[in-house]
C-alpha positions as semicolon CSV with decimal commas, in nm:
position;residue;x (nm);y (nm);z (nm)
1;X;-9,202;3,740;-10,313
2;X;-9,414;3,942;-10,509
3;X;-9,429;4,304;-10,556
4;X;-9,746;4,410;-10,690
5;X;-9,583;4,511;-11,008
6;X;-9,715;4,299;-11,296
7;X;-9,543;4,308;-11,630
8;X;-9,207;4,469;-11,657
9;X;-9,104;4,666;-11,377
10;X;-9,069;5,061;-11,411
11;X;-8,768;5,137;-11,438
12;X;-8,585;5,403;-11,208
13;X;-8,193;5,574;-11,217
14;X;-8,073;5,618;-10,895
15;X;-7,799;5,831;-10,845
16;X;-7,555;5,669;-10,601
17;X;-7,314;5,900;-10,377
18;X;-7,104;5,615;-10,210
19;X;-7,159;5,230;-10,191
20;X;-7,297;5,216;-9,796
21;X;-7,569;5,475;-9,868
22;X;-7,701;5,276;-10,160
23;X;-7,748;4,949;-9,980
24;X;-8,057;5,048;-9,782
25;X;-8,202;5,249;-10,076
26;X;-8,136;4,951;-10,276
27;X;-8,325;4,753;-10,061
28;X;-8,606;4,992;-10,065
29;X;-8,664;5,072;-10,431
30;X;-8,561;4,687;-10,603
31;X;-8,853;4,564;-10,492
32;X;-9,078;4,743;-10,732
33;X;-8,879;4,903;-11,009
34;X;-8,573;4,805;-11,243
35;X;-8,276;5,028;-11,064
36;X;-7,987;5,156;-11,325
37;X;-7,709;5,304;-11,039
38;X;-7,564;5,578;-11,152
39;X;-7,260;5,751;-10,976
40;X;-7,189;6,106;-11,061
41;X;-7,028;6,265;-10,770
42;X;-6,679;6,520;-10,892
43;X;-6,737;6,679;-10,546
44;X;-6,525;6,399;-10,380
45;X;-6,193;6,504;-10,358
46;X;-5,941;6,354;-10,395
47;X;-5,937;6,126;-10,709
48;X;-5,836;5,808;-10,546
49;X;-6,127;5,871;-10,234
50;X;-6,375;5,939;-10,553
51;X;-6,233;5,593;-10,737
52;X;-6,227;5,382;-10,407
53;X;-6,583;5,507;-10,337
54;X;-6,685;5,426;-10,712
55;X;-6,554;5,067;-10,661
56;X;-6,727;5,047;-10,377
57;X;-7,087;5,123;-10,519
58;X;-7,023;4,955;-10,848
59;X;-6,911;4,594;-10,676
60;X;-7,238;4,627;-10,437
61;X;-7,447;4,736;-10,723
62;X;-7,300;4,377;-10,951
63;X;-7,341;4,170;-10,639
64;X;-7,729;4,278;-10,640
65;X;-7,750;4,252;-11,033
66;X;-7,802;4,624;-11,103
67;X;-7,724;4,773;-11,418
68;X;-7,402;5,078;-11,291
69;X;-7,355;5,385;-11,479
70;X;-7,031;5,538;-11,470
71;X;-7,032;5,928;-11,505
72;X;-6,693;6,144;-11,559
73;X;-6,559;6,287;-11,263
74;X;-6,573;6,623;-11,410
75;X;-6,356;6,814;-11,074
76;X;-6,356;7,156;-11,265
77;X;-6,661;7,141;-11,324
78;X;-6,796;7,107;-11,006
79;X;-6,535;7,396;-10,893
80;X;-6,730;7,622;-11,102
81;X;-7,053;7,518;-11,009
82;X;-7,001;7,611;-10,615
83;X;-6,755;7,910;-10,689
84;X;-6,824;8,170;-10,487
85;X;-6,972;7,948;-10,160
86;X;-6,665;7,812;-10,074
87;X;-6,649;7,947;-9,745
88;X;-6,987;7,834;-9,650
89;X;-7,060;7,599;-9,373
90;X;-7,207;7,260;-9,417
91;X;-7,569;7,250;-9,521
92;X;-7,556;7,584;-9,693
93;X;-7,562;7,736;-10,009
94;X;-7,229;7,506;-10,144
95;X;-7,361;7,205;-10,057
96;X;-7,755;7,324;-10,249
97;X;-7,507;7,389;-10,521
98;X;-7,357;7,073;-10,547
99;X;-7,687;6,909;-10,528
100;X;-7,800;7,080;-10,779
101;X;-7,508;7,004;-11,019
102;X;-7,489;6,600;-10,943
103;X;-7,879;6,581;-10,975
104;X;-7,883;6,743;-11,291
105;X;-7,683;6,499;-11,437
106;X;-7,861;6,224;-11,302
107;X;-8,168;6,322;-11,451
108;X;-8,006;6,405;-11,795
109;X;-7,888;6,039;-11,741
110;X;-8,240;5,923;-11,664
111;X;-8,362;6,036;-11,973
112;X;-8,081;5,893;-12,169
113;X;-8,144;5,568;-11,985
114;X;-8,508;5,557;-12,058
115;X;-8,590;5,596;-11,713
116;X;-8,921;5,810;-11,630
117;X;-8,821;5,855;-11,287
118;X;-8,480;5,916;-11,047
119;X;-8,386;5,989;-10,746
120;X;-8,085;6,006;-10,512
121;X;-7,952;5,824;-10,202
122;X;-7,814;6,182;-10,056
123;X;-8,105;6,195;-9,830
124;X;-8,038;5,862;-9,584
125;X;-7,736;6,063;-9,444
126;X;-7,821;6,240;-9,089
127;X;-7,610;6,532;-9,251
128;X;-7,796;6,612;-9,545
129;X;-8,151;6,822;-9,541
130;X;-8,345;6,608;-9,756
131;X;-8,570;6,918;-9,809
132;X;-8,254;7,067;-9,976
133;X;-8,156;6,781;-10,147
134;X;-8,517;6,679;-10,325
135;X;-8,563;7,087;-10,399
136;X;-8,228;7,010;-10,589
137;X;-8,381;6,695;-10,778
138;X;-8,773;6,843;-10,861
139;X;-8,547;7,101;-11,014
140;X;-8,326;6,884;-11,230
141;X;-8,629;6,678;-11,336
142;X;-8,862;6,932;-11,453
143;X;-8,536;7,159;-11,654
144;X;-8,475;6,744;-11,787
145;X;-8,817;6,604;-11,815
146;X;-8,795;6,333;-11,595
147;X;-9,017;6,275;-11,279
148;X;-8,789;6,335;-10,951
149;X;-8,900;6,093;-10,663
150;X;-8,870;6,313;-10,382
151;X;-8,818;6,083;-10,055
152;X;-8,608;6,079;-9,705
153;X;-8,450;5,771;-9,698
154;X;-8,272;5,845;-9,319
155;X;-8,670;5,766;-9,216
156;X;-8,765;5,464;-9,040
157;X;-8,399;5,399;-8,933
158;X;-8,275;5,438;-9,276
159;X;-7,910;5,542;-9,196
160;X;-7,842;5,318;-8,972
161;X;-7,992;4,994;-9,139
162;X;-7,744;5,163;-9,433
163;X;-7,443;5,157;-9,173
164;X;-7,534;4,787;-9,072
165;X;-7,607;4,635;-9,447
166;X;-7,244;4,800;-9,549
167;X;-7,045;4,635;-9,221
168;X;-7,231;4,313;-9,344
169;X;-7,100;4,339;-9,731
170;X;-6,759;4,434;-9,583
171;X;-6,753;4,786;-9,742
172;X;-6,534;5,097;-9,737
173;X;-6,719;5,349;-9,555
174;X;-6,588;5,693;-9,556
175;X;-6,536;5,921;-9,280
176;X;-6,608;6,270;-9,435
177;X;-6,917;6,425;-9,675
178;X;-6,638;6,375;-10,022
179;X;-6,555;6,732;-10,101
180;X;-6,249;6,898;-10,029
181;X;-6,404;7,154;-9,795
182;X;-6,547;6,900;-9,581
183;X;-6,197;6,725;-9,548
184;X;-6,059;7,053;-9,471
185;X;-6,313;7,130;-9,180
186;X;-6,297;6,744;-9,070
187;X;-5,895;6,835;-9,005
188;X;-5,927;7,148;-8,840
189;X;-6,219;6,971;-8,637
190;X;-5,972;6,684;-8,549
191;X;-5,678;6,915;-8,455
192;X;-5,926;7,134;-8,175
193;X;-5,995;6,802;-8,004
């Protein structure tokens, strides 16, 4: 197959939130650029979910030869990043927070890595806005100097090609956003029906 890429390939971070979301985004991006994974994500709550999760993404990303970065699941300081919006509902001004926090150390990764370019697989998922989530990432890349590739990967069927690719690789998929707000509201949702 080729790619239209001659020489070496341009290399791109992608920040990973969870091993299904990755696999279509994966297959999108390999293609034409040298991925590095990375999976920064202290919002998912609790610390086994986040480890089982990690696991997850970081066997996926060795079966497909892709170079997994590791960052600290830094709990705290994601608490202090969306202090204050607690109490907001999904979508809102907690979750732009979060986004904002995670993408910023992707692209402070992407730099480290070399990488003149990043982006993030938060915008295949039906329950993000990926108008929120790439404002988040421009952000990050211009206060990091890195390029931010602003996409929607939940276009052309992009979720649920993920959902399908993940069932095929046998992976843990998750049944709430990660953070400990969402598991709270996923409870109180179950309990009303």
């Amino acid at each position: 197959m080729t790619t239209g890429v001659k020489g070496p390939r341009p290399k791109l971070l992608l920040h990973v939130c969870c091993g299904p979301c990755s696999t279509e985004v994966i297959e999108r991006l390999a293609p034409d650029r040298e991925l590095v994974l990375h999976f920064f994500n202290p919002n998912i709550w609790p610390r086994e979910e986040h480890d089982r999760r990690m696991a997850e993404a970081e066997r996926y990303a060795a079966a497909h030869g892709h170079r997994f970065v590791r960052g600290d699941w830094d709990h705290a300081g994601w608490q202090a990043a969306v202090a204050g919006s607690e109490h907001e509902p999904e979508g809102g001004k907690r979750c732009a927070a979060c986004f904002a926090y995670r993408l910023d150390a992707a692209a402070r990764s992407a730099r480290e890595e070399g990488a003149g370019l990043f982006t993030t697989t938060l915008s295949i998922s039906p329950h993000k806005s990926a108008a929120l989530v790439n404002a988040a990432g421009e952000e990050a890349g211009r206060r990091n100097g890195v390029a931010f590739l602003a996409a929607d990967f939940k276009k052309k069927d992009g979720f649920h090609k993920s959902c399908l690719r993940a069932e095929e690789a046998g992976m843990y998929r998750q049944d709430y956003c990660g953070c400990e707000f969402s598991m709270r509201r996923k409870r109180v949702d179950k309990l009303k029906s």
